[in-house]
C-alpha positions as CSV (number, residue, x, y, z in Angstrom):
1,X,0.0,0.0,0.0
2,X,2.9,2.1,0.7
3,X,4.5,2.3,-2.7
4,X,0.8,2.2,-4.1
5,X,0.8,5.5,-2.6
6,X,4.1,6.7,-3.5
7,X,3.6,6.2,-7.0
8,X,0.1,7.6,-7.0
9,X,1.7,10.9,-5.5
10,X,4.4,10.9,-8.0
11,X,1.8,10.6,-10.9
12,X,-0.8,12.8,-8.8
13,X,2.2,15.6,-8.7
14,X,2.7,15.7,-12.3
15,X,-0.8,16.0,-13.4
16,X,-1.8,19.6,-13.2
17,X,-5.5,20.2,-12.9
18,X,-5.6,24.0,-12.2
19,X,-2.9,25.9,-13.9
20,X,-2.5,29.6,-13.1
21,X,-0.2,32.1,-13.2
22,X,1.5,34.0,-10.6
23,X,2.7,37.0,-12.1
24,X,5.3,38.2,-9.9
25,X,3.8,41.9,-8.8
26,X,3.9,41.2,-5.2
27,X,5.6,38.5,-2.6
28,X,3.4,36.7,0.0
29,X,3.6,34.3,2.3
30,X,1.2,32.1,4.6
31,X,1.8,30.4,7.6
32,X,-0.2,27.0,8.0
33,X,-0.4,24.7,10.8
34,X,-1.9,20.9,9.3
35,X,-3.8,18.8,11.3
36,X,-3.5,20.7,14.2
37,X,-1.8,20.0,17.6
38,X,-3.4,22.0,20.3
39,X,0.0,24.1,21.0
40,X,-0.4,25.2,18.2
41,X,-3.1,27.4,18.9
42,X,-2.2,27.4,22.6
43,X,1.5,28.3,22.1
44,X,1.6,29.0,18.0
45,X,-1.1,31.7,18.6
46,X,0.4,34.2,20.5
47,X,3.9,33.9,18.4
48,X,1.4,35.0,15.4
49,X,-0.8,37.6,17.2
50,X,2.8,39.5,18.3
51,X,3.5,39.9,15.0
52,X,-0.3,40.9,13.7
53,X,-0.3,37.7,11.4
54,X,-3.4,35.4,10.8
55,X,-2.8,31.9,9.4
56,X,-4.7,28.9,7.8
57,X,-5.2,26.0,10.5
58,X,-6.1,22.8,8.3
59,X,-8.4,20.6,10.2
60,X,-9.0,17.2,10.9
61,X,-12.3,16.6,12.2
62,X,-11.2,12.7,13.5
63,X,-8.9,14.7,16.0
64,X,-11.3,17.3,17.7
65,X,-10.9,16.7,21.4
66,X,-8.7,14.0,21.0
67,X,-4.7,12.8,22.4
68,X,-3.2,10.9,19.2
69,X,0.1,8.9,19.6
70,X,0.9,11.3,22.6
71,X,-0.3,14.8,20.6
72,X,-2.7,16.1,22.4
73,X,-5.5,18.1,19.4
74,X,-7.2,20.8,19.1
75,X,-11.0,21.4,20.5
76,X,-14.5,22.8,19.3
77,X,-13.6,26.2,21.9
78,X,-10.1,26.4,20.2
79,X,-11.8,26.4,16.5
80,X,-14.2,29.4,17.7
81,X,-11.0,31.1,19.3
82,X,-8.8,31.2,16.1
83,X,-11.9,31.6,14.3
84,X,-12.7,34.5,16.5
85,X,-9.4,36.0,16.3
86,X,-9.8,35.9,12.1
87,X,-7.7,33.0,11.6
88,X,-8.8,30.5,8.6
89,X,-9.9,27.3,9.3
90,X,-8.8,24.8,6.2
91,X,-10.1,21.1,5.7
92,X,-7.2,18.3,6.5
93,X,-9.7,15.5,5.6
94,X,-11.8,14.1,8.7
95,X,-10.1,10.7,9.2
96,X,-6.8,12.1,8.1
97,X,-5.9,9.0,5.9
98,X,-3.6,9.3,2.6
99,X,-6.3,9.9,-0.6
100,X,-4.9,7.9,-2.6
101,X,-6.1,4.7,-0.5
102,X,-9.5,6.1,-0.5
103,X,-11.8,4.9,-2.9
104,X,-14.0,7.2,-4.8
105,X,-17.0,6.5,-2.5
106,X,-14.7,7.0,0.8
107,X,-12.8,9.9,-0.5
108,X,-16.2,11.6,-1.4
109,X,-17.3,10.4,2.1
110,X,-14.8,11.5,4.0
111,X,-14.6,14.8,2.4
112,X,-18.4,15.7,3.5
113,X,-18.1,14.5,6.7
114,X,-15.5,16.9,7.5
115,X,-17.4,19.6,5.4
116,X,-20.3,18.7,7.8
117,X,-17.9,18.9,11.3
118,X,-16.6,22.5,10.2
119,X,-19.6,24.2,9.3
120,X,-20.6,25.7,13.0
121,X,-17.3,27.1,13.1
122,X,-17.3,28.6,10.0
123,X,-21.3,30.4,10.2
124,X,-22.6,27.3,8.0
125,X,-20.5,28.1,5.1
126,X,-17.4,26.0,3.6
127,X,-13.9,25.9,3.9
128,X,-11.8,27.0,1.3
129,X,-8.3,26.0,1.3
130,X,-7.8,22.2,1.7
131,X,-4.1,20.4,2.5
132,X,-3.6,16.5,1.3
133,X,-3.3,14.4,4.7
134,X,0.7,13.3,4.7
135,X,1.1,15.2,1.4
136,X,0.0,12.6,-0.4
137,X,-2.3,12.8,-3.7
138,X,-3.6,11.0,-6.4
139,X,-5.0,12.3,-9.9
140,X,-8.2,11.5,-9.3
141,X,-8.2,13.4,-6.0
142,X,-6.8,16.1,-7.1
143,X,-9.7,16.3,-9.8
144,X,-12.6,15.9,-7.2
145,X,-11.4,18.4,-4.8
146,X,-10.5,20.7,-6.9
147,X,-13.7,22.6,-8.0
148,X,-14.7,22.0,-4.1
149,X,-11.9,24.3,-2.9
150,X,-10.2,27.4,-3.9
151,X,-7.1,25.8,-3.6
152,X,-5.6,22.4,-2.6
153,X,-1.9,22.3,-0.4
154,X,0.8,19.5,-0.7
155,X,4.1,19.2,0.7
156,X,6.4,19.0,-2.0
157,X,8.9,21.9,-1.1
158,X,9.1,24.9,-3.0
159,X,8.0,28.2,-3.9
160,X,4.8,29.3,-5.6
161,X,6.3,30.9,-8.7
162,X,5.1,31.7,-12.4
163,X,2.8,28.4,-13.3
164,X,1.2,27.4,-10.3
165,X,-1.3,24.4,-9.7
166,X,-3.8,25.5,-7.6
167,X,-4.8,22.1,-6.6
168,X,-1.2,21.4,-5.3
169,X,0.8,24.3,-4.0
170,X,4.1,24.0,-2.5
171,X,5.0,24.3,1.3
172,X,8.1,25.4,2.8
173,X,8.8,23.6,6.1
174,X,9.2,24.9,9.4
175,X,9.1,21.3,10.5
176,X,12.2,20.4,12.8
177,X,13.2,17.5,10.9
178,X,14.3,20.0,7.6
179,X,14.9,23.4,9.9
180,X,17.7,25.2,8.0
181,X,18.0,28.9,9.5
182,X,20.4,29.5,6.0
183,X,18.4,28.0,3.7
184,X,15.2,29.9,5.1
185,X,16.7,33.6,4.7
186,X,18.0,32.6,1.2
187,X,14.3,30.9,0.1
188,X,12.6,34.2,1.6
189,X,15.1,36.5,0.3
190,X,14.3,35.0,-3.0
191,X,11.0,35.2,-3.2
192,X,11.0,38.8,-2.5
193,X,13.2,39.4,-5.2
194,X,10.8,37.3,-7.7
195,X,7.4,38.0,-6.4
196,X,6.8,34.6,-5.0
197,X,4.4,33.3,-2.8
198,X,5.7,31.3,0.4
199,X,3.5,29.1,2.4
200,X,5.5,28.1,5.5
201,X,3.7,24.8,7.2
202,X,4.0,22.9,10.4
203,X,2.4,20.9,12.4
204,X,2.9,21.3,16.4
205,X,4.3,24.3,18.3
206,X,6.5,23.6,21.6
207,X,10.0,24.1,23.1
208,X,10.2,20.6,22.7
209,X,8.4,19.4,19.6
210,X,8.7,16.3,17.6
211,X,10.6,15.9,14.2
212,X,7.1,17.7,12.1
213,X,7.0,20.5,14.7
214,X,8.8,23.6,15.2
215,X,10.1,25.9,18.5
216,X,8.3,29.0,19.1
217,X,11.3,30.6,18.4
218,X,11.8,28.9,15.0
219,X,8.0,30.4,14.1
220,X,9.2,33.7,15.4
221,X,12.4,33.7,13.1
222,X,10.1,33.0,9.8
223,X,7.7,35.8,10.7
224,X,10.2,38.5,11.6
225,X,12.3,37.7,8.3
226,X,9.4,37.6,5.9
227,X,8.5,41.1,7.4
228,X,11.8,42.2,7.0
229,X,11.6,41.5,3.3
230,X,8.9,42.7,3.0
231,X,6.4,40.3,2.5
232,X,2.8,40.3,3.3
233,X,1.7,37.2,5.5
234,X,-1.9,36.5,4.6
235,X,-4.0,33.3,5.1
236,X,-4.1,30.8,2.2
237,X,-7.5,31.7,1.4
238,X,-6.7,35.4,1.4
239,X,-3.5,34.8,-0.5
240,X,-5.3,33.5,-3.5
241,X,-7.8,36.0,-3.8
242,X,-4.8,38.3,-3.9
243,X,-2.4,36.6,-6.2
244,X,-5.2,35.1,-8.7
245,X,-8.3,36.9,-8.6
């Protein structure tokens, strides 16, 4: 099943279903948080709200209220909290399982069932900006999600630059396992210089976080040196509405 899903990324990645075009006018980043791990609202919230910056949580409904292999999730009071405090709440799928070993039926399943969970958080309307669980995609997925969504998130590493597929954008880590303090100021730097748009994900916020997490601090550092480029740190939602119309 693993390499099934392997491949089916590989092919999924390589199959673009909404091409646009970024035209390079004006740099932007996003700061995303997948799953999400209670710290980071609890901990990853105030980093964000000292620097004014509102960022896309995507949301697994299977993990509401729930400790998970020792990560403690989210909760219904911390989804009206970020909502509250203008965050965007993204879908993450509900079960959280790779699409492409989701049949048609299940995928379709899954997808309204989380559509169902978010709605009293988000006044009964949907979410817009939806992240592959694990990064993993498939054609077909890609090709049922993408009219439900304004835009669909991997985590294939990279800048969003010139031809763009909206129903798989690139991250760039903030994880712990690929932290590179270097690399980061160069990849911001960059996309100053080009007009790209950054979206920086994570997944838990502590001073101790596991190999897909990241430090306050390390949150801190991305914030303050996007600003310093001057880039404008949006949600995903808001990002696209900016960049593509």
């Amino acid at each position: 099943m693993r390499l099934k899903t392997v491949l089916s990324s590989l092919i999924g990645r390589h199959t673009i279903v909404r091409p646009v075009h970024l035209s390079g006018e004006r740099a932007l980043a996003s700061i995303a948080f997948d799953d999400f791990p209670k710290d980071a609202w609890t901990l990853g919230g105030p980093v964000l709200a000292r620097h004014g910056v509102r960022a896309t949580y995507y949301t697994a409904g299977g993990f509401c209220g729930r400790r998970v292999d020792g990560t403690r999730f989210y909760d219904a009071d911390d989804l009206h909290a970020l909502s509250a405090a203008g965050h965007e709440i993204g879908c993450h799928g509900f079960n959280h399982r790779p699409v492409p070993e989701l049949s048609p039926r299940e995928l379709a399943q899954d997808a309204a069932r989380n559509a169902d969970f978010l709605k009293p958080f988000l006044a009964g309307s949907a979410a817009a900006s939806y992240a592959f669980p694990y990064g993993r995609v498939s054609r077909a997925a890609k090709r049922f999600l993408a009219p439900r969504f304004s835009s669909l998130r991997g985590t294939h590493e990279g800048p969003n630059r010139g031809r763009v597929d909206l129903a798989q954008l690139n991250v760039v880590s903030l994880e712990t396992r690929l932290w590179n303090p270097a690399a980061l100021q160069a990849t911001i730097r960059q996309a100053a210089h080009h007009g790209s748009w950054l979206i920086f994900y994570t997944h838990d916020v502590s001073d101790s976080p596991g190999p897909y997490g990241s430090t306050p601090d390390m949150l801190d550092q991305a914030l303050r040196q996007a600003a310093a480029a001057g880039i404008d740190i949006l949600p995903v939602r808001e990002a696209v509405r900016i960049a593509f119309g």
